[in-house]
C-alpha positions in Angstrom: 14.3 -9.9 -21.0 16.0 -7.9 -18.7 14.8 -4.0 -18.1 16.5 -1.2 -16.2 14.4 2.2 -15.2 14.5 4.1 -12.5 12.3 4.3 -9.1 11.3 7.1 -7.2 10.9 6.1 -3.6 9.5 8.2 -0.7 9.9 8.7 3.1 7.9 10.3 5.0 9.2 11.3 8.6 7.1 11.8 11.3 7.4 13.8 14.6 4.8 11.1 16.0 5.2 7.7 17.4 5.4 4.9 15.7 2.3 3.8 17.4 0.6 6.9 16.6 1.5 6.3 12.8 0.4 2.6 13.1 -3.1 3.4 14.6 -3.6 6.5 12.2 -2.5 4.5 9.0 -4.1 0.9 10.1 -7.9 3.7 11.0 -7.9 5.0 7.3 -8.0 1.2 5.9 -10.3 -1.2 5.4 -9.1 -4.6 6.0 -9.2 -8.0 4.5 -6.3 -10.1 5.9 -8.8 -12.8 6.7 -10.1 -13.8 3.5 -12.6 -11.6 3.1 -11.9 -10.1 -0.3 -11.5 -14.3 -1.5 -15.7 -14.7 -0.1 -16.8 -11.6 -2.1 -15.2 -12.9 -5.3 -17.1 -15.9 -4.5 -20.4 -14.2 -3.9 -20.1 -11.8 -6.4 -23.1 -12.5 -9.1 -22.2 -9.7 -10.9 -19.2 -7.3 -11.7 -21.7 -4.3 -10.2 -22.1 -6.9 -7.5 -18.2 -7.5 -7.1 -17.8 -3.2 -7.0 -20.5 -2.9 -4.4 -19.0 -5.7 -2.4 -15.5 -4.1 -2.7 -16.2 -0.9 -1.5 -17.7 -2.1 1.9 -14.1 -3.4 2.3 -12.7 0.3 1.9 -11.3 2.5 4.5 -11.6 6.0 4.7 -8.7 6.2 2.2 -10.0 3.9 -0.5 -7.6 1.4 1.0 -7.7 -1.9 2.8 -4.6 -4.1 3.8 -4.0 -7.4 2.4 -1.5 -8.4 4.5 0.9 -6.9 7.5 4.0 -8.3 8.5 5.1 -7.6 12.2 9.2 -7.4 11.3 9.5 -6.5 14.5 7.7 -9.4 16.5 10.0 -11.9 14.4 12.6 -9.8 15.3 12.5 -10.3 18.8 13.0 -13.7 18.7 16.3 -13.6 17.6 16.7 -10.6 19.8 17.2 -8.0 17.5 14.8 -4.8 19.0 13.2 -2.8 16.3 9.9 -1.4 15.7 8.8 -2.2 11.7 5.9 -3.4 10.0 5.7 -4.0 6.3 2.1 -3.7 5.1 0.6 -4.9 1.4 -2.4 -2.9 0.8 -4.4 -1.4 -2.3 -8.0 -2.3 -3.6 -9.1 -4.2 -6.6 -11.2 -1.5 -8.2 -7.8 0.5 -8.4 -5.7 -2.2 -9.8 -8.2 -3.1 -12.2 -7.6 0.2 -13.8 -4.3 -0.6 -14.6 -4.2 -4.0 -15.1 -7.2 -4.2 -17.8 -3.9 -1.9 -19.9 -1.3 -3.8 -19.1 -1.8 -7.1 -17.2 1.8 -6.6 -16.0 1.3 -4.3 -13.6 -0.3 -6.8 -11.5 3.4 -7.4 -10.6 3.6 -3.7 -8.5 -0.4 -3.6 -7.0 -1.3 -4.0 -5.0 1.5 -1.8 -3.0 3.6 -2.6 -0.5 5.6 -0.1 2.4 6.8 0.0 5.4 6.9 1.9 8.8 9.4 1.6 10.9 11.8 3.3 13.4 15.0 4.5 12.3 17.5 2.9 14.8 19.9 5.6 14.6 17.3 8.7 14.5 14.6 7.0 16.2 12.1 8.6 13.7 9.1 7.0 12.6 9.3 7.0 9.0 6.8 5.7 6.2 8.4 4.2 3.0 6.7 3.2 -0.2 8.0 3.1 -4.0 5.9 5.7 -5.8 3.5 3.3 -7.9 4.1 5.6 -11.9 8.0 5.1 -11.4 7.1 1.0 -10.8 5.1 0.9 -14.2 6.9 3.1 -15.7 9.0 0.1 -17.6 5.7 -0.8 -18.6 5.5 2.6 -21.4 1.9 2.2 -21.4 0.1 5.7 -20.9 -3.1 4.6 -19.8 -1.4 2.5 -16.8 1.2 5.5 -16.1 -2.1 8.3 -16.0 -4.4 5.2 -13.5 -0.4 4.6 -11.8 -0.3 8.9 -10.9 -3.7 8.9 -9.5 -2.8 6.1 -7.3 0.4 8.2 -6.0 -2.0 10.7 -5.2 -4.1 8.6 -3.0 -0.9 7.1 -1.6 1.0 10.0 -0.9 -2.1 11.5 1.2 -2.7 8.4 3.1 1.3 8.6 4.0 0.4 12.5 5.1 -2.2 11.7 7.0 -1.1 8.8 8.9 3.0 10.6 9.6 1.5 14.3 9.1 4.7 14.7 7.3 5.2 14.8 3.4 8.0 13.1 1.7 
């Protein structure tokens, strides 16, 4: 099966520096790039006990990141200068509410996006693809209404941390 749709992706551009951006996106999330989120599902006696255990893993935005990827360290060595980092990030207790729908959209949380410098601007910019247009193939309602509440959540974490909107 192949499927075409259409994806709605934002950039927000920032008057601050991309280290400014980094520390005020990287201070609204909780973190779990160390396997943390892998010994909670271990613990967990419970699915009250696996919520509880989850949210001590948020940030301030409901957030933690999975994984960061420092383009711009690798970069270097092949001496190439840029400022980038790609970040996966999201949280269990809102994928769940669209993956118990549509196991599917499993495929687009949790989210991924990127801040970087612009080489030729040099603005800091914050790029994500809106989550609804991702699962919009999916033509489940109950995933697309879960997918716009997590573009809400998205969109004001990409505010806060550029205070810029798209």
């Amino acid at each position: 099966m192949i499927d075409e749709f259409t994806v709605r992706h934002h950039e927000h551009i920032s008057a601050r520096s991309f280290d400014e951006v980094i520390a005020a996106f990287e201070a609204a999330l909780g973190s779990v790039e160390n396997g943390e989120l892998q010994d909670d599902i271990e613990a967990a006696r419970s699915p009250s006990d696996f919520e509880a255990r989850v949210q001590l893993r948020e940030g301030a935005s409901g957030f933690m990141r999975f994984m960061t990827v420092d383009h711009g360290a690798w970069l270097a060595r092949i001496e190439l200068k840029a400022k980038a980092r790609l970040y996966t990030i999201g949280n269990p207790l809102i994928a769940q509410t669209m993956i118990k729908h549509e196991l599917g959209a499993g495929l687009n949380v949790p989210v991924r996006l990127m801040i970087y410098e612009d080489a030729g601007s040099k603005t800091v910019r914050l790029a994500y693809d809106l989550p609804s247009s991702l699962m919009s193939h999916l033509d489940n309602e109950h995933v697309a209404e879960a997918a716009r509440k997590l573009d809400v959540k998205l969109v004001a974490l990409a505010e806060l941390a550029t205070g810029a909107p798209a």
